[in-house]
Structure formats: structure tokens, C-alpha cells
VEXROFI-835291 format. One line per 4 residues: number of its first residue (from 1); their letters; for each residue y, z, x of N, C-alpha, C. Coordinates in steps of 0.1 Angstrom, whole numbers, plus 5000, padded with zeros to 4 digits. Each point is the difference from the previous one (the first is absolute). Layout:
NUM> a> Y,Z,X,Y,Z,X,Y,Z,X; ...
END
This chain:
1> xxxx> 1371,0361,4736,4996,4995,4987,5012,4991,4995; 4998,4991,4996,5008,4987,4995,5005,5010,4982; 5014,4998,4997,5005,5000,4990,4994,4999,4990; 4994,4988,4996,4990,5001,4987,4993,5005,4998
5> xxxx> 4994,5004,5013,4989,5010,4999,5002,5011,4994; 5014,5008,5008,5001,5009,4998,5009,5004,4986; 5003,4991,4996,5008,4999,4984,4983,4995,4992; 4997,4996,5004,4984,5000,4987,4997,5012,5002
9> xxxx> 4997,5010,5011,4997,5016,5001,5011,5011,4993; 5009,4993,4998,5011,5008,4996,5005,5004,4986; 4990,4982,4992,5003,5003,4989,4985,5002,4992; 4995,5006,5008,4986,5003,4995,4998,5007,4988
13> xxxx> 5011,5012,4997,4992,5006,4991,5010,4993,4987; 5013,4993,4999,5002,4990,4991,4997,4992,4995; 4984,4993,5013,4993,4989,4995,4986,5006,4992; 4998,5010,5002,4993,5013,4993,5005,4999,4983
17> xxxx> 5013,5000,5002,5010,5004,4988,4994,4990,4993; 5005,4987,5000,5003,4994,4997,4989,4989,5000; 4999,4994,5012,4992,4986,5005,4983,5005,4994; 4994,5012,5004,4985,5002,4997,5000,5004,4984
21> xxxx> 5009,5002,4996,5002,5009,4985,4998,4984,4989; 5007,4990,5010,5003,4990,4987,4986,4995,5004; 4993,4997,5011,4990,4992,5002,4987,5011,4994; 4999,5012,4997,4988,5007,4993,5005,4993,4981
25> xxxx> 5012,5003,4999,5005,4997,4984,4997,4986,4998; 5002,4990,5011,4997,4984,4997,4982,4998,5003; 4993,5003,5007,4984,5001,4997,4996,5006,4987; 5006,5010,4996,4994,5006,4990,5001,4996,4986
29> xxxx> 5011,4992,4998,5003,4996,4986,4996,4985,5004; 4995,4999,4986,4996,4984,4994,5001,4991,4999; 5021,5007,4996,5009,4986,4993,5008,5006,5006; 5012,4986,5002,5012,5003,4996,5007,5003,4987
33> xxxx> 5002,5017,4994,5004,5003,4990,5010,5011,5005; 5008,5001,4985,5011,5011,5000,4997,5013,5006; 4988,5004,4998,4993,5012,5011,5003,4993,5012; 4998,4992,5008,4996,4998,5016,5015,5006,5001
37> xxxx> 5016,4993,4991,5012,5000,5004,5003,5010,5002; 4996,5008,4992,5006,5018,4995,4994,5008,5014; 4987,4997,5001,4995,5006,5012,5007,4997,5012; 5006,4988,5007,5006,4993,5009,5013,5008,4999
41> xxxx> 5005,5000,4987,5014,5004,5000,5001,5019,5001; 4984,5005,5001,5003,5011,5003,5000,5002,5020; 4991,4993,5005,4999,5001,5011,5015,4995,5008; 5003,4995,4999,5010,4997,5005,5013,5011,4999
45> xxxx> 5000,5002,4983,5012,5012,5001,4999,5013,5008; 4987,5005,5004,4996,5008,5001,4999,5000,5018; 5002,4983,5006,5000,5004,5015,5019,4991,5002; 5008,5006,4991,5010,5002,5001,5008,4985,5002
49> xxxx> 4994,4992,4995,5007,4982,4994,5008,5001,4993; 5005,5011,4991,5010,5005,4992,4997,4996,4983; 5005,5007,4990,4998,4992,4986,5003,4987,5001; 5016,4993,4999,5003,4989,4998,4995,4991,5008
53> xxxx> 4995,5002,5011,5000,4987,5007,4980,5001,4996; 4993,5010,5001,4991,4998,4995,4996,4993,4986; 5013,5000,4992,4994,4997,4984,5009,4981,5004; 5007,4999,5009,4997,4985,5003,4992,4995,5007
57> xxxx> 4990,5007,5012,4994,4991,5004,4987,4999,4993; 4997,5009,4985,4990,5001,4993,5002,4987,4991; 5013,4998,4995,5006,4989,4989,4999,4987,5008; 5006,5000,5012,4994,4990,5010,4981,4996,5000
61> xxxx> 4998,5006,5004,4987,5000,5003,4991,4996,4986; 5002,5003,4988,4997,4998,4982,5001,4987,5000; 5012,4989,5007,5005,4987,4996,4991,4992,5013; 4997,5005,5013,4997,4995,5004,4986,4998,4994
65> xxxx> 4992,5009,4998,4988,4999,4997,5000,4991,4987; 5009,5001,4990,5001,4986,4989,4998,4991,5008; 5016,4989,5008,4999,4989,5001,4983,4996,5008; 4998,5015,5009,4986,4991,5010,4990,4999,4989
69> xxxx> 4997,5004,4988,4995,5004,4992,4987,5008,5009; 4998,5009,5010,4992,5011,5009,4992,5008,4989; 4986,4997,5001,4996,5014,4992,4990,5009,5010; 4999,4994,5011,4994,5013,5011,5008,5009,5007
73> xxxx> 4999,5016,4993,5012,5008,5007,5000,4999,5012; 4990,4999,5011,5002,4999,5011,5014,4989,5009; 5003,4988,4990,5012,4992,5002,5011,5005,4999; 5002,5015,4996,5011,5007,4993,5004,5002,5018
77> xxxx> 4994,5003,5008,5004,5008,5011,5006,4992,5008; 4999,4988,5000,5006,4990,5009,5012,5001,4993; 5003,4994,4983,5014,5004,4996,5007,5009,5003; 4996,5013,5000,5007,5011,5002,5005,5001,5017
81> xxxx> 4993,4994,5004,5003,4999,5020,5011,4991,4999; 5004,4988,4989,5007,4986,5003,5014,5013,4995; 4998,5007,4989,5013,5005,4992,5007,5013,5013; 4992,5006,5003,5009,5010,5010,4998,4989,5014
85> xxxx> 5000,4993,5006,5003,4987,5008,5010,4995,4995; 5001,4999,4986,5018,4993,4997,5006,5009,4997; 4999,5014,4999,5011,5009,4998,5008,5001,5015; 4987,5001,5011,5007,5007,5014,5009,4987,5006
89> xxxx> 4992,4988,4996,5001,4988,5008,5017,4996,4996; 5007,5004,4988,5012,4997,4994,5011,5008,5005; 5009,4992,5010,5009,5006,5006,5002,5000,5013; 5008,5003,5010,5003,5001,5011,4991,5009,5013
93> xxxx> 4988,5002,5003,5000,5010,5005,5002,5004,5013; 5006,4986,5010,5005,5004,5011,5011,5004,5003; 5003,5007,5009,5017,5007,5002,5005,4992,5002; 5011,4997,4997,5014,4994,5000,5011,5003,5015
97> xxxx> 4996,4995,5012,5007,5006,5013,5004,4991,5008; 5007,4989,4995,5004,4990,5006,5014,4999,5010; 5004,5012,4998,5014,5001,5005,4998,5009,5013; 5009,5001,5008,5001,5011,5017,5011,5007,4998
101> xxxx> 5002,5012,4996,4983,5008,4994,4999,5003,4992; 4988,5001,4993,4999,4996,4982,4998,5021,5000; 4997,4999,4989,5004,5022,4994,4987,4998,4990; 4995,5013,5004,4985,5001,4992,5006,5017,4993
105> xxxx> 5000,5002,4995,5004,5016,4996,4995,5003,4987; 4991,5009,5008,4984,5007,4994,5006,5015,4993; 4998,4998,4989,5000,5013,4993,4992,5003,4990; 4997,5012,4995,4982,5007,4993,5008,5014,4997
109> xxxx> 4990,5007,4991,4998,5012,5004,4995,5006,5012; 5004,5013,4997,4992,5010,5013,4985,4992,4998; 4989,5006,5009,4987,4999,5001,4991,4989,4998; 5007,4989,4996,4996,4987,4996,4992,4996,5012
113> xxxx> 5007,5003,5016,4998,4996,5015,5006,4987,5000; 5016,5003,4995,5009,4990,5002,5001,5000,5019; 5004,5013,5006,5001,4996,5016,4988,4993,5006; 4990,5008,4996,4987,4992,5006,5004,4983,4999
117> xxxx> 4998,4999,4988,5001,4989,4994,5013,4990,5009; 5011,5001,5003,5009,4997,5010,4995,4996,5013; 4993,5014,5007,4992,4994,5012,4995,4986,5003; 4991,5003,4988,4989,4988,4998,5005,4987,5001
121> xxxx> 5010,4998,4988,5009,4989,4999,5010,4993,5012; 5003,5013,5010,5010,4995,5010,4987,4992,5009; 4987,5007,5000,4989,4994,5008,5000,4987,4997; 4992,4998,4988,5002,4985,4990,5008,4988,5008
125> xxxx> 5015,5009,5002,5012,4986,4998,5003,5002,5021; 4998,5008,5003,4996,4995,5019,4987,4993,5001; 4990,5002,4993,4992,4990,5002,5003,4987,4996; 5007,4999,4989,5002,4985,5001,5012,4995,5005
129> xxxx> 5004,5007,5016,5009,4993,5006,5015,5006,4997; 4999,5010,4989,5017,5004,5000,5006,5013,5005; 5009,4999,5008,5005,5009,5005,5005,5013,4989; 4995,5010,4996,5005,5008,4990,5004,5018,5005
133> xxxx> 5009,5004,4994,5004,5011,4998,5000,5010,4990; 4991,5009,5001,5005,5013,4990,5015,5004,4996; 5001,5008,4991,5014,5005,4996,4994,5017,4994; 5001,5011,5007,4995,5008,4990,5005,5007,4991
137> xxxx> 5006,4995,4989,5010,5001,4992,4996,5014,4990; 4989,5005,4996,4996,5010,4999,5001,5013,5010; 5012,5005,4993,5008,5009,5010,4997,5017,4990; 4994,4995,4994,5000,5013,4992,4989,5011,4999
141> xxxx> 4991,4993,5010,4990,5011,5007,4995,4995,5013; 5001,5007,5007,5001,4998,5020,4989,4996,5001; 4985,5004,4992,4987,4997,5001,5000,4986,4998; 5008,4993,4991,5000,4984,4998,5007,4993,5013
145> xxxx> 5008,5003,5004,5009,4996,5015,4985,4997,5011; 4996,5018,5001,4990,4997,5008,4986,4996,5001; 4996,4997,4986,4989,4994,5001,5007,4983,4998; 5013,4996,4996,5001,4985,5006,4998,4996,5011
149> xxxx> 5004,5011,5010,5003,4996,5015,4985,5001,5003; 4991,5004,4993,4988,4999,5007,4991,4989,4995; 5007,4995,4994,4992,4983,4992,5007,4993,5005; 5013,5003,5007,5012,4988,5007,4986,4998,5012
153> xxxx> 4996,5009,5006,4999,5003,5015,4982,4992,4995; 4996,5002,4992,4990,4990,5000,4994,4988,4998; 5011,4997,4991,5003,4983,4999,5011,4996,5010; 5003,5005,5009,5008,4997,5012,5010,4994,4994
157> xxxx> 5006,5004,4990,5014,4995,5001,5012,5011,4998; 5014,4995,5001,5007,5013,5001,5009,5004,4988; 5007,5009,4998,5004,5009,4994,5015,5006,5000; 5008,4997,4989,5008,5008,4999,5003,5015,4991
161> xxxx> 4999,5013,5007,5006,5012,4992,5007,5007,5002; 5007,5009,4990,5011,5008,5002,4986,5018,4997; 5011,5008,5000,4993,5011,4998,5000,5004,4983; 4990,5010,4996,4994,5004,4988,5019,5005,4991
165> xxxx> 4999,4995,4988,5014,4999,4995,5009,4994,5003; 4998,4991,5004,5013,4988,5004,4998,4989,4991; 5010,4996,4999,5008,4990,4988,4984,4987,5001; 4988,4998,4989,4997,4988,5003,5004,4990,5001
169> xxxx> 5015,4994,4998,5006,4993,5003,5003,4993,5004; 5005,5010,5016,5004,5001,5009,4992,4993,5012; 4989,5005,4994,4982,4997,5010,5001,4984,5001; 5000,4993,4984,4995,4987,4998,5019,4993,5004
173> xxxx> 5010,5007,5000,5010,4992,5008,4995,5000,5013; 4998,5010,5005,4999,5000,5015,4988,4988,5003; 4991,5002,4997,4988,4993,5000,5003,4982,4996; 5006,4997,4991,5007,4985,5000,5008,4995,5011
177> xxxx> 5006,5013,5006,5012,4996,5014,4992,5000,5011; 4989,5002,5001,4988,5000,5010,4992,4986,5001; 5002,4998,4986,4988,4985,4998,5011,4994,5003; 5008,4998,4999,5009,4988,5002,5006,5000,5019
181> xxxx> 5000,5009,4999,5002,5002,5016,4988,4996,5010; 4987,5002,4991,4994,4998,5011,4987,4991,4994; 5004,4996,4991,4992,4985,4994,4987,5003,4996; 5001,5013,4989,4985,4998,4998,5004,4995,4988
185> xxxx> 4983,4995,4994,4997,4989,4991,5001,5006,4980; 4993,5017,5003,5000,5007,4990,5003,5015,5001; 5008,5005,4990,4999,5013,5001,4993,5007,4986; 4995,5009,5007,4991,5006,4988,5005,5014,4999
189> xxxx> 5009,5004,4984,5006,5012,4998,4987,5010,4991; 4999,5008,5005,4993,5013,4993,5010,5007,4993; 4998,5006,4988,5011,5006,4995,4997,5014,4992; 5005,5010,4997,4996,5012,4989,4986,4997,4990
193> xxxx> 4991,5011,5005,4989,4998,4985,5003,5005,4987; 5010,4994,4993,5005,5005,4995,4997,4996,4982; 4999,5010,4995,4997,5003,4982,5007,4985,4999; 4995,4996,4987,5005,4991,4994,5008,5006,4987
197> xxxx> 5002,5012,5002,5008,5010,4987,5013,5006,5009; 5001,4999,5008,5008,5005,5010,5012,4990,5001; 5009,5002,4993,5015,4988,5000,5003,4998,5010; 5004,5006,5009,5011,5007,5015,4993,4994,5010
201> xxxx> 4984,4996,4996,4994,4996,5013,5002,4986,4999; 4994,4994,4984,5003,4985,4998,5016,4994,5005; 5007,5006,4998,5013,5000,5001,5004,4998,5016; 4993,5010,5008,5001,4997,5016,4992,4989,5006
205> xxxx> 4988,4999,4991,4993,4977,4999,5011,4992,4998; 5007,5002,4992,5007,4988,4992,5017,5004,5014; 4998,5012,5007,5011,4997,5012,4994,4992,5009; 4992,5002,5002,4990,4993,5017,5001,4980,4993
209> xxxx> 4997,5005,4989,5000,4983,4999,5017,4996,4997; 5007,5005,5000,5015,4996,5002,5004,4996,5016; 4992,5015,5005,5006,4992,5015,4996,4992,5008; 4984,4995,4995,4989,4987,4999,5013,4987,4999
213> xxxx> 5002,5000,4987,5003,4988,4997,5016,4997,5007; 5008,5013,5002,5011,5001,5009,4998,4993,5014; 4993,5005,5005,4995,4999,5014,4991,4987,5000; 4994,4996,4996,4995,4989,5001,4998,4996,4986
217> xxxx> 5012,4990,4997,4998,4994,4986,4991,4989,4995; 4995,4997,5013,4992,4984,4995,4988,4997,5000; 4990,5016,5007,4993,5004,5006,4989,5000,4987; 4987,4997,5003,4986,5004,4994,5000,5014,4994
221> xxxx> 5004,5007,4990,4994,5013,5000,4987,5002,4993; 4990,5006,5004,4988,5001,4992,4999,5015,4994; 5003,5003,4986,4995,5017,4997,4986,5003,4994; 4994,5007,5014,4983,5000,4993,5000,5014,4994
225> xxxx> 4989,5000,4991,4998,5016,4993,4987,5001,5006; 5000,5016,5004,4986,4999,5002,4990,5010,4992; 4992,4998,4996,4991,5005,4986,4991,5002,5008; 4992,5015,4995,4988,5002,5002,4988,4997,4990
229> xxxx> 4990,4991,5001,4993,4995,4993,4991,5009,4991; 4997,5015,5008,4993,5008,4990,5005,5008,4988; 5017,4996,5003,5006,5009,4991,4999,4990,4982; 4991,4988,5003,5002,4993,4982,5012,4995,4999
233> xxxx> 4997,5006,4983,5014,4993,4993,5012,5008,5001; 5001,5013,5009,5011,5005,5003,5009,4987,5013; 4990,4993,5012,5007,4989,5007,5009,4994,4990; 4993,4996,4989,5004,4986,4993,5018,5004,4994
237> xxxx> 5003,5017,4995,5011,5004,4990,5007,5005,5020; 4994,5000,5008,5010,5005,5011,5007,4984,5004; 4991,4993,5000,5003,4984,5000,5017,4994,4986; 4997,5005,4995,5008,4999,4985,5012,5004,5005
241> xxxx> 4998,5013,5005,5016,5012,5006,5005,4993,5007; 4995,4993,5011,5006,4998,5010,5009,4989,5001; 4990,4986,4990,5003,4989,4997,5013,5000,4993; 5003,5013,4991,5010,4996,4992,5012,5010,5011
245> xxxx> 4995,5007,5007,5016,5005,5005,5003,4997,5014; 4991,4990,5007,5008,4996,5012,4989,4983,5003; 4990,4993,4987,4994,4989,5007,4992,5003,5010; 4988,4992,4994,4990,5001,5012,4991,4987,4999
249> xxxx> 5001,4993,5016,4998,4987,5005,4987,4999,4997; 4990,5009,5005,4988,5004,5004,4992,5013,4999; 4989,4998,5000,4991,5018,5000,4990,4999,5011; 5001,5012,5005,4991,5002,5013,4992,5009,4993
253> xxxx> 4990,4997,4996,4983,5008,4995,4992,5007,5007; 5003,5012,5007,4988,5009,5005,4985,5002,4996; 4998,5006,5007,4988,5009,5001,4989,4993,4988; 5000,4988,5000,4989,4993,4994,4987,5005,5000
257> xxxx> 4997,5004,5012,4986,5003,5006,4998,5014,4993; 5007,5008,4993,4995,5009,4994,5004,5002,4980; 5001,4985,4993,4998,5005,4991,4992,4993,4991; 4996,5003,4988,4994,4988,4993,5005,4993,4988
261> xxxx> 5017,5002,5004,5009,4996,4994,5007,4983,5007; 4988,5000,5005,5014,4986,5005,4998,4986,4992; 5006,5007,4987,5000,4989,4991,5014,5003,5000; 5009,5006,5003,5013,5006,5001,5011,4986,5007
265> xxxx> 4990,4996,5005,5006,4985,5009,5002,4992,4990; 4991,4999,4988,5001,4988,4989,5012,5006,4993; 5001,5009,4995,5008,5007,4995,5016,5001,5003; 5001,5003,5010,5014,5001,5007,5004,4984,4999
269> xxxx> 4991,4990,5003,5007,4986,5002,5003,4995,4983; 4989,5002,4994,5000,4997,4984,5012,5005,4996; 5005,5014,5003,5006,5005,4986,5018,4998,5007; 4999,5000,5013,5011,5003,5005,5007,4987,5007
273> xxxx> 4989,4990,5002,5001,4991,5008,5008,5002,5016; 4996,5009,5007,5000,5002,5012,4991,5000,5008; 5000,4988,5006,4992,4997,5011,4990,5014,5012; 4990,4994,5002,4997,5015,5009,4998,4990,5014
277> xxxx> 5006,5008,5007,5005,4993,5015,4992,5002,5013; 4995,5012,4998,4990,5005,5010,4990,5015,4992; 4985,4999,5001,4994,5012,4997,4993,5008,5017; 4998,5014,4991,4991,5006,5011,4990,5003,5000
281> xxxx> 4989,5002,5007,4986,5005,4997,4996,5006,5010; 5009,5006,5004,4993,5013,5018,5015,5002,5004; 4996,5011,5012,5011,5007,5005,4998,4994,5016; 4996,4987,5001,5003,4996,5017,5009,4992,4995
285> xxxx> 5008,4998,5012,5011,4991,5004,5000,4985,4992; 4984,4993,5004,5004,4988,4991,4993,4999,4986; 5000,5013,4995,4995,5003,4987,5007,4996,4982; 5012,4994,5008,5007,4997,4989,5009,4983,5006
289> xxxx> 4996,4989,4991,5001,4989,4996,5010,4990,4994; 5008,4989,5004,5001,4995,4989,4992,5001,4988; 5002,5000,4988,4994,4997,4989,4999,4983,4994; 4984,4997,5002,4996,4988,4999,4992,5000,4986
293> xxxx> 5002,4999,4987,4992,4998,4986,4989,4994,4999; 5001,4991,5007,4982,4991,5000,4993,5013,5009; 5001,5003,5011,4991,5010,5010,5002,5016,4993; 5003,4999,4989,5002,5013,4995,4993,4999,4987
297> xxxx> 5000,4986,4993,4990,5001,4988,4981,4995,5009; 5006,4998,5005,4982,4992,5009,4995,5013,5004; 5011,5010,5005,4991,5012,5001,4996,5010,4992; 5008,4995,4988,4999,5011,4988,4988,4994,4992
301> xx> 4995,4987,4998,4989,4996,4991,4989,5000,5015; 5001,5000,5008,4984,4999,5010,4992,5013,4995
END
């Protein structure tokens, strides 16, 4: 099944949320009036577009309908397709990996399916031709070590680890002295799932990225977060923690396919202005994506 497909199936019950909710509320009403907005502006908060960025694309959408001077609500829906199209469309959303070898270093909380999520991604970037390495820098539970080596072993590429309690560090030094030795293109660091309340851990982020910029100073680093999409507006304040205590390049968006929150995408880019770089919507191998905004609103209004 081709991508789109399977990202239109994935965000089914958000287009549920969201897409069928506005198109029964735009048949049903007569006019464009302060009722259609208030109703609009409930649906949307409610499949997790967030307050603020919802009460602009509503103030947005008010001015548009002045200047077109629109009085068939049914025209309301195309506007509202053009306004989250220029929320997602604003910004960078391809990785940044121009250098040999550029540093992707993925960190989340626990359960998010930040490793999964790694797999996928090392898939992604061999398919398109680049030589990549794991780092399994999450040293702080052996179950994360070895369920990397079993996503290394399926996206056929390879892997550097130390054993359960070892310096993560140490992993992502080692792992840099390997790319350079032996010319791969990217390394991709896994790291602790670690609280965003937890000082000691942010603290051992903010080491790995010393010996990043030590060891290879000139290098691409990309730091993705990775958010689970059913978790709401908890992603959006885990997005906030992370941003302010160690920067985050990008967001990797799970498990799409199970919520009917994926208005969470408008949201995260609106309020935080962080790009989303790749989403998921299944647990196979090429189940997770660049993130493309036009093929992601085309599937959310069909």
C-alpha cells in the first residue's frame, strides 16, 4: 500500500474529528454567522488544534471571509484547508544532513516508540542511498539496547553498543570514531526515555551534545523529539520542556493511526514553531515518513 494511502487510513478517525464534523456543521447552517465560528472553533479545540492557534485560524478565517465577501458556509472549508496548509507549509521540514556524517539524535519520553521510531527512520535514510549507523545511547534499560539491535538487523544497517549502564556518552563517542573510520553518511543516536522533570538526565543530553560538537564540530546535528500523537496537548507542554532545556530541530509524530487528535500536528507547529519531520501511522518498517504538509492536509480534508 502506497503511503498516502496508508496516512489517509491512519488519520481516519481525526478526519472523523475534525474533516466530517466541519462538513455536517457547514451543510447545516445557512450563513456565515458568529454561530458557524464558535461551532468551528469548538471542533477543532476539541480534536486537539490547541486554544491559541485555534482562536487564530478562526480570526484568520473571519477576515478571509470579509475581504472574499463568502456568504455560502460551504466556502468556509476550503479556507480552513488553505490556513492549516500555511501553518504546516511554514518552515523547514526537511532534515538538514549535508555533511559526512551528519548526527540525528532522537530523544522522547519512555513509551512515545522513540526506538521503534529510530528503526524506521534508519530504513528511510538507506533507502535513500545513505550509509547509516545506530548509536544505542540508551543505556539505561538493556530492553532498549536490545530491541535496537533488532530494528538495526531490519533495516540492515549497523550498530554501535556498550552494555546496560554504560556512560551514554561513551556509545555516541565511540559511534562518531566508527563513522569517521569507516565513512558512513549518518549516525543516528537513541538516547534515555527520559522525564522532562528529571534534571540529571537533561544534563547527560546537554553531555552527548558536547561531545557531538567536540568530535565533530562542523557537522549537521539534527535533535528530533519524538511525541506520541494520542497523548494531545500533553505532546504539545512535552515539546515546550524539551525545547527550552536542550532545543529541538524537529518532531517525529507517532502513532497517528490511532488517535482522533491529529490536530496536535497544527498545534505543535503553530504554537512552538517546530517543524514535524517525519509522522507514523503503523508498526511496519515503512510505516513512518518524511513529513510532507500538502499529502497530510489532502488526507485530512478527503
Amino acid at each position: 500500500m502506497a503511503f498516502f494511502s496508508k496516512l489517509k487510513d491512519g488519520l481516519k478517525k481525526t478526519r472523523e474529528s475534525i474533516t466530517h464534523r466541519v462538513d455536517r456543521l457547514l451543510v447545516s447552517m445557512g450563513k456565515i454567522d458568529e454561530e458557524l465560528f464558535e461551532e468551528l472553533e469548538e471542533i477543532l479545540i476539541t480534536s486537539d488544534v490547541g486554544v491559541d492557534t485555534t482562536l487564530k485560524i478562526i480570526e484568520n478565517l473571519k477576515q478571509k471571509v470579509k475581504d472574499t465577501k463568502a456568504k455560502d458556509p460551504v466556502q468556509v472549508k476550503e479556507m480552513l484547508k488553505d490556513e492549516i496548509s500555511s501553518i504546516l507549509s511554514s518552515g523547514e521540514n526537511q532534515l538538514k544532513l549535508n555533511t559526512k556524517p551528519s548526527v540525528i539524535l532522537v530523544i522522547g519520553v519512555n513509551g512515545v516508540g522513540k526506538t521503534t521510531s529510530i528503526g524506521k527512520m534508519c530504513n528511510v535514510l538507506k533507502n535513500q542511498g545513505k550509509k547509516v549507523l545506530m548509536a544505542a545511547g540508551d543505556t539505561f534499560r538493556a530492553a532498549a539496547i536490545d530491541q535496537l539491535e533488532i530494528w538495526a538487523k531490519r533495516a540492515e544497517v549497523d550498530i554501535i553498543k556498550h552494555s546496560e549502564g554504560s556512560d551514554p556518552s561513551a556509545v555516541v563517542f565511540d559511534a562518531i570514531a566508527a563513522a569517521k573510520a569507516r565513512a558512513f553518511d549518518v549516525i543516528v543516536c537513541d538516547t534515555a526515555g527520559r522525564l522532562h522533570t528529571k534534571k540529571n538526565l537533561m544534563e547527560e543530553l546537554k553531555k552527548i551534545n558536547r561531545i557531538i560538537n567536540r568530535e565533530l564540530p562542523n557537522s549537521d546535528v539534527e535533535t528530533l523529539l519524538v511525541l506520541d500523537a494520542t497523548t494531545g496537548q500533553n505532546a504539545v507542554s512535552q515539546a515546550k520542556h524539551f525545547t527550552e532545556a536542550v532545543g529541538v530541530d524537529g518532531i517525529v509524530l507517532t502513532k497517528l493511526d490511532g488517535t482522533a487528535k491529529g490536530g496536535i500536528v497544527v498545534s505543535v507547529k503553530s504554537e512552538l514553531n517546530i517543524p514535524v519531520k517525519f509522522i507514523g501511522v503503523g508498526e511496519q518498517i515503512d510505516d513512518l515518513q518524511p513529513f510532507n504538509p500538502q499529502e497530510f492536509v489532502d488526507a485530512l480534508f478527503q
